[in-house]
N, C-alpha and C positions, 0 to 999 in steps of 0.2 A: 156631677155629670158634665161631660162637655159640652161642646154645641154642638148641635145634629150636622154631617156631612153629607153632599150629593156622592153616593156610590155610585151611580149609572141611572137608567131609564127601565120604567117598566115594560116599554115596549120590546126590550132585547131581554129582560126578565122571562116574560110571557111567552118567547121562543122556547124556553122550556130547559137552556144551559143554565144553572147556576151562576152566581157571579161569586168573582173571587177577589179579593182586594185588600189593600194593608191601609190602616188607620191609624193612626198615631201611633206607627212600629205594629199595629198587633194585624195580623190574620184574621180577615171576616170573612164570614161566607152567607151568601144572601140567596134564599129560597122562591118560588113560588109555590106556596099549596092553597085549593081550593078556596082565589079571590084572595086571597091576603099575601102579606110580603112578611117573611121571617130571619133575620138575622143573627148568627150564631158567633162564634168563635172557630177560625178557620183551621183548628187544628183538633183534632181528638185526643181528648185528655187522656185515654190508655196507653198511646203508644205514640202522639202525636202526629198520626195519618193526616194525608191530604182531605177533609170531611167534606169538601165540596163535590171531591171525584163520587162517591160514595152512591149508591141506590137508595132513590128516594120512591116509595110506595107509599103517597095517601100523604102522613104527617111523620111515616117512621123514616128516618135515615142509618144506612148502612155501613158502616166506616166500611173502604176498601180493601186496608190492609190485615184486619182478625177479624170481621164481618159481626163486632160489635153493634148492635142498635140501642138508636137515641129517638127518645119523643118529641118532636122538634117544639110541642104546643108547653114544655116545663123543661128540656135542656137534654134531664134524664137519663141514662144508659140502662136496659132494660135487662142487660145481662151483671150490672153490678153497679146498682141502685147509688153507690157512694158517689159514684162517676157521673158528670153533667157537660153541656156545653154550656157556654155562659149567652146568654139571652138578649139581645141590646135590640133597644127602644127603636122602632122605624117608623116613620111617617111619609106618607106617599104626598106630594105636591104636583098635581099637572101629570107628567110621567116621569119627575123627576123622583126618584128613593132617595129619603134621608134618613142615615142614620146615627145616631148618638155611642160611643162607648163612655 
């Protein structure tokens, strides 16, 4: 695993925009749900959607573009169990987010 990176502040988290970001080449996309910070892979592995844009209800996300849902708390796609986002390590420091791919 690599070294954990600052993605941004939980204080612009906690406004309630997702954050979207590239790490080492790859697409993250970074959640707020109920007190915790979630980190995924910024692309939906169906169809490669933007997964950030997506509707987020509670821990389920939406992709935007086939309105696929993911269990943010295992990766998961709820409509075709094979299909996941990929899950990367996050530690909050101060209001700084770090995350690891």
């Amino acid at each position: 695993m690599k070294p954990m990176q600052r993605v941004g502040s939980l204080k612009e988290l906690k406004d309630g925009k997702p954050l979207d970001v590239t790490l080492d080449g790859q697409k993250i996309a970074v959640f707020y749900i109920k007190d915790e910070v979630v980190a995924t892979s910024g692309k939906c592995p169906h169809a490669g959607g933007p997964i950030q844009c997506g509707d987020l209800e509670g821990a389920w996300l939406t992709c935007p573009w086939h309105g696929w849902t993911f269990d943010l708390n295992s990766g998961v796609c709820t409509d075709d169990p094979s299909l996941a986002l990929d899950i990367y390590p996050v530690r909050v420091d101060g209001d700084d987010i770090l995350v690891a791919v």
